[in-house]
C-alpha positions in Angstrom: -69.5 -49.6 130.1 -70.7 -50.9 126.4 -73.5 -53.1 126.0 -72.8 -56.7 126.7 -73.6 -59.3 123.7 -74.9 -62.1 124.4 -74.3 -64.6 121.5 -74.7 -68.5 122.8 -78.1 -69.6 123.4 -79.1 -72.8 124.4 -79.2 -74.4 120.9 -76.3 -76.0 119.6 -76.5 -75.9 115.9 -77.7 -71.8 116.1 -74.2 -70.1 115.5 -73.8 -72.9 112.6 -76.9 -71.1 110.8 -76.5 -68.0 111.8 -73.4 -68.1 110.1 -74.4 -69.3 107.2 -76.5 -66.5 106.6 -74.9 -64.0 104.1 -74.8 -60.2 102.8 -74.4 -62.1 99.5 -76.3 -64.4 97.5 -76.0 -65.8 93.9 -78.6 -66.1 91.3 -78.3 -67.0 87.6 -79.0 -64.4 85.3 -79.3 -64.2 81.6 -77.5 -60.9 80.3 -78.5 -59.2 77.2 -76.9 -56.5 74.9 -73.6 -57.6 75.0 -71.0 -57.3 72.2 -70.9 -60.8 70.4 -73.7 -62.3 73.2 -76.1 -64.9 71.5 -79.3 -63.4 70.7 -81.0 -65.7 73.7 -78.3 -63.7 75.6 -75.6 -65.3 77.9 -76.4 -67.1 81.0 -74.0 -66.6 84.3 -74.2 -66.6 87.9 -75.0 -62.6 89.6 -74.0 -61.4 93.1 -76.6 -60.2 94.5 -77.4 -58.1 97.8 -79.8 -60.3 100.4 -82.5 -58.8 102.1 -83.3 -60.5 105.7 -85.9 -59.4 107.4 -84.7 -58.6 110.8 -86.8 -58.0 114.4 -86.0 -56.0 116.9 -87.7 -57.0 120.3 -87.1 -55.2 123.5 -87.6 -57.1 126.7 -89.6 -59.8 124.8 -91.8 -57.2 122.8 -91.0 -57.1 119.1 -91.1 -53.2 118.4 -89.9 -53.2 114.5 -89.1 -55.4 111.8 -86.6 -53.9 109.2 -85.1 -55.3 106.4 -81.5 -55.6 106.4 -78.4 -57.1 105.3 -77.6 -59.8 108.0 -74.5 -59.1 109.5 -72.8 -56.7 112.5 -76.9 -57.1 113.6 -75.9 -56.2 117.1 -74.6 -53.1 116.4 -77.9 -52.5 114.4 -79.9 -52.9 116.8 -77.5 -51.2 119.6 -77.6 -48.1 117.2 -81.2 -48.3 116.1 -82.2 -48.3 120.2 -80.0 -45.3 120.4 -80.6 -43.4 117.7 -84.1 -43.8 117.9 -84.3 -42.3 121.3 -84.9 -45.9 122.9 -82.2 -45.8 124.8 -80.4 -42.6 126.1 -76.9 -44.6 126.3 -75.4 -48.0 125.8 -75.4 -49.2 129.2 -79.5 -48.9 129.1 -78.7 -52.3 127.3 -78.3 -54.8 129.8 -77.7 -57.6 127.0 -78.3 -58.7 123.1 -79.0 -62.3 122.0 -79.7 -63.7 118.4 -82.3 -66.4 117.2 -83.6 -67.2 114.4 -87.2 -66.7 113.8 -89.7 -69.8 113.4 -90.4 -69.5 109.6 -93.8 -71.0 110.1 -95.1 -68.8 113.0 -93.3 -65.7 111.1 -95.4 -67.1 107.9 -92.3 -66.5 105.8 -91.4 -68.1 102.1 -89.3 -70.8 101.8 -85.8 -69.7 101.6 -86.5 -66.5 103.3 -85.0 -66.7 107.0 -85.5 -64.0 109.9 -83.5 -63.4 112.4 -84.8 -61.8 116.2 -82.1 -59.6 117.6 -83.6 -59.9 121.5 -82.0 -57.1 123.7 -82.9 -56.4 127.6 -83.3 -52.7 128.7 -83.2 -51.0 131.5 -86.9 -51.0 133.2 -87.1 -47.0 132.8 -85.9 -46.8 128.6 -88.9 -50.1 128.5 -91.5 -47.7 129.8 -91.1 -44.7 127.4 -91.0 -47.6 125.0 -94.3 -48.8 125.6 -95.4 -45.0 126.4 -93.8 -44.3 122.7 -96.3 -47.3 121.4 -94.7 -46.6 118.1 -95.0 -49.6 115.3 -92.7 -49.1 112.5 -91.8 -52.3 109.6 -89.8 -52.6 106.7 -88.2 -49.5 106.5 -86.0 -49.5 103.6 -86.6 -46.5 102.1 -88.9 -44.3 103.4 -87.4 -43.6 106.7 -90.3 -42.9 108.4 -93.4 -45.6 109.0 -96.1 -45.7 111.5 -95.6 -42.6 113.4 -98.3 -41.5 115.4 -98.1 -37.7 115.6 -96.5 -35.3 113.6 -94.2 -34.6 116.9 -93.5 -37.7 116.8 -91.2 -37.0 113.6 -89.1 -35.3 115.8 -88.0 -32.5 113.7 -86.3 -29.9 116.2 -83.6 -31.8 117.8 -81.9 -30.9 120.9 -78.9 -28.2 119.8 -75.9 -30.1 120.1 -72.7 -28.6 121.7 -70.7 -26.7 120.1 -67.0 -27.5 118.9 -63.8 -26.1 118.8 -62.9 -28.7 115.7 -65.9 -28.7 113.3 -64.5 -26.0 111.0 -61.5 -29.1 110.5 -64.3 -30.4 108.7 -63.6 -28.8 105.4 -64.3 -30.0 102.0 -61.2 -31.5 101.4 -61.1 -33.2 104.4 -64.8 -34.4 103.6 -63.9 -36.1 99.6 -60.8 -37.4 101.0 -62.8 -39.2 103.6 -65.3 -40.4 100.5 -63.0 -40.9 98.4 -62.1 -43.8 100.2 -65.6 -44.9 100.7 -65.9 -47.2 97.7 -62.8 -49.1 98.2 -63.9 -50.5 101.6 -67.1 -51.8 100.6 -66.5 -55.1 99.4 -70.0 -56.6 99.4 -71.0 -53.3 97.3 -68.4 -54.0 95.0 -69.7 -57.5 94.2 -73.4 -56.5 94.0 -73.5 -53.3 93.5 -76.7 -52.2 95.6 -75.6 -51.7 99.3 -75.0 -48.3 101.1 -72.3 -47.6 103.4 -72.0 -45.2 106.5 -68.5 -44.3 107.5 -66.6 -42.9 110.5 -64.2 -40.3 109.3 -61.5 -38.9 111.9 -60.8 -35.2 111.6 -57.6 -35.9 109.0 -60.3 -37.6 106.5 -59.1 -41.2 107.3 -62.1 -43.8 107.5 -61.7 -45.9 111.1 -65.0 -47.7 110.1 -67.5 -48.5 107.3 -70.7 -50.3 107.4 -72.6 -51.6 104.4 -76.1 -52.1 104.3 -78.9 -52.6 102.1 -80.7 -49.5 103.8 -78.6 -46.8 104.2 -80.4 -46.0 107.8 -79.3 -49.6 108.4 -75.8 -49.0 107.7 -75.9 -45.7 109.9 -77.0 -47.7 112.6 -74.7 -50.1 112.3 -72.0 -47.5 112.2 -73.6 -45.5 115.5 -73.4 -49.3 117.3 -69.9 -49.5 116.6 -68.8 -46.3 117.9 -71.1 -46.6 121.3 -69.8 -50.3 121.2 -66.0 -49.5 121.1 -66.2 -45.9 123.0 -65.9 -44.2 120.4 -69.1 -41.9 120.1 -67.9 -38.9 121.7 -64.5 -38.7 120.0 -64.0 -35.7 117.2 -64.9 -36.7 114.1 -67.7 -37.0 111.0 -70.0 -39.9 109.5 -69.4 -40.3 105.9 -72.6 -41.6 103.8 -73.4 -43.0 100.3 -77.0 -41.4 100.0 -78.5 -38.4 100.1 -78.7 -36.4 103.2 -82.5 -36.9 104.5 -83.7 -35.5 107.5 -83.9 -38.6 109.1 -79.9 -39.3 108.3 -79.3 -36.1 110.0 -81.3 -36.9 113.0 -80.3 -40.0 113.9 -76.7 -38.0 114.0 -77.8 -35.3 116.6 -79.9 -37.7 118.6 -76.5 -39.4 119.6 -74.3 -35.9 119.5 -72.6 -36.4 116.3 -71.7 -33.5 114.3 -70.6 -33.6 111.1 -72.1 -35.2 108.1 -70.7 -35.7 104.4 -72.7 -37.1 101.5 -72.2 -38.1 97.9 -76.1 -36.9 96.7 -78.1 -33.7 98.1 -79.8 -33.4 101.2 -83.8 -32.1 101.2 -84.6 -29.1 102.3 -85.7 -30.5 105.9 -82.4 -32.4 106.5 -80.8 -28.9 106.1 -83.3 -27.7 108.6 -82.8 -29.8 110.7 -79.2 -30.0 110.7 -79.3 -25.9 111.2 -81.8 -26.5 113.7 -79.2 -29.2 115.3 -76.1 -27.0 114.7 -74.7 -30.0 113.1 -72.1 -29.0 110.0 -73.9 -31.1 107.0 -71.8 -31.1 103.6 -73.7 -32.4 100.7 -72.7 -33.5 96.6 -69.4 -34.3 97.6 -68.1 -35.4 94.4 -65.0 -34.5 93.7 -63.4 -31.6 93.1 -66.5 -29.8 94.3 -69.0 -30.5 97.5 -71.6 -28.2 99.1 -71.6 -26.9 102.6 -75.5 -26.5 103.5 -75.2 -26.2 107.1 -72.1 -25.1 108.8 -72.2 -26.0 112.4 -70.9 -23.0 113.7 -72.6 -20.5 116.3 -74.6 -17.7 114.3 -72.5 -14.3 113.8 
């Protein structure tokens, strides 16, 4: 049973504004160093990436604020609950609403909305919440804010199974999967700063691809898809346009996916971790050459 989503609250005029929100924005810009462009340089409208900041807030409890690109912000939070070991499995989610946040209590700008994505969970997943008392915001880029412990970095994941497919996994299964990557992120093509997270099956073909500003965003978005849509234990690999951090890698085992393929390097600990994990991680996958730094399989 998937996670039920609940999007029609009590005001009217909410899916009207919600919807007017946008991955995109335009700004005008004045662009310099052009061939023949006036020396006050040439004025014209830019496509920008927007930046919403975005709470998260378990049975009435806001637990993170992240900013993101505001769309597909159910699965975000759906993936962000599971791959942050909030929830063990979709059906700890008893239901997902969206509001948008009071500007003036939130004390944001003018022009800066926020959006709450409210989800109910299961009494037991609520406890080790609160038990967790974890406060992480804005996580961008760092991947890691507000942790309490140094186990709470959760560095030795749980050894996922093993399987009889990973080796399909190969490298050029892997760059055929990114080399699709680019063409199916339209909001990236426009703007040019978003990250995407893709669902590869085992011939390379893309079933899914999420853009984000954050590329931990974007990989939540994807892992909310395929618990939304049944998906998450199918054979298959996440595709990603970033490096392969240890937090990337994580988020994978935490929700028993085992294959990863990136365009930049991993560090060090995200190949620890994956090894650690058994998870097959292939890295600089730029065609005609990639890196395998982990390869998933049982140790000879």
């Amino acid at each position: 049973m998937n996670a039920r989503i609940d999007t029609a609250p009590a005001d009217p005029d909410l899916d009207q504004r919600l919807g007017a929100l946008s991955a995109l924005a335009q700004r005008p810009v004045r662009v310099f160093g052009e061939a023949g462009a006036p020396t006050a340089g040439s004025l014209r409208a830019d496509t920008l990436a927007a930046e919403t900041p975005v709470a998260l807030v378990f049975n009435g409890v806001s637990h993170a604020v992240m900013m993101a690109s505001p769309e597909n912000l159910e699965d975000f939070a759906l993936g962000f609950a599971l791959s942050e070991g909030i929830l063990d499995r979709a059906e700890d989610c008893r239901g997902t609403s969206l509001r948008l946040a009071d500007a003036g209590a939130a004390q944001l700008p003018p022009g800066v909305p926020g959006v709450e994505v409210h989800l109910e969970i299961s009494t037991r997943s609520f406890e080790r919440l609160k038990d967790r008392r974890r406060s992480m915001a804005g996580r961008t880029g760092c991947g890691v804010c507000g942790v309490e412990s140094f186990a709470s970095l959760d560095l030795a994941p749980t050894r996922l199974p093993a399987r009889d497919w990973i080796a399909q996994v190969d490298l050029p299964t892997a760059l055929h999967a990114l080399g699709q990557l680019r063409d199916q992120q339209p909001h990236n093509a426009l703007s040019g700063s978003l990250h995407a997270a893709g669902w590869a099956q085992l011939d390379g073909t893309l079933a899914q691809v999420c853009e984000d500003v954050g590329r931990h965003n974007a990989l939540d978005k994807l892992i909310g898809w395929l618990s939304r849509t049944g998906r998450l234990g199918e054979p298959g690999f996440v595709v990603l346009s970033s490096r392969g951090s240890h937090e990337l890698v994580r988020k994978c085992a935490r929700v028993g996916l085992s294959a990863l393929a990136t365009i930049s390097a991993p560090t060090a600990t995200g190949v620890q971790v994956a090894e650690l994990a058994g998870l097959r991680l292939w890295g600089l996958c730029r065609a005609p050459r990639g890196v395998l730094y982990a390869s998933g399989l049982p140790a000879l």
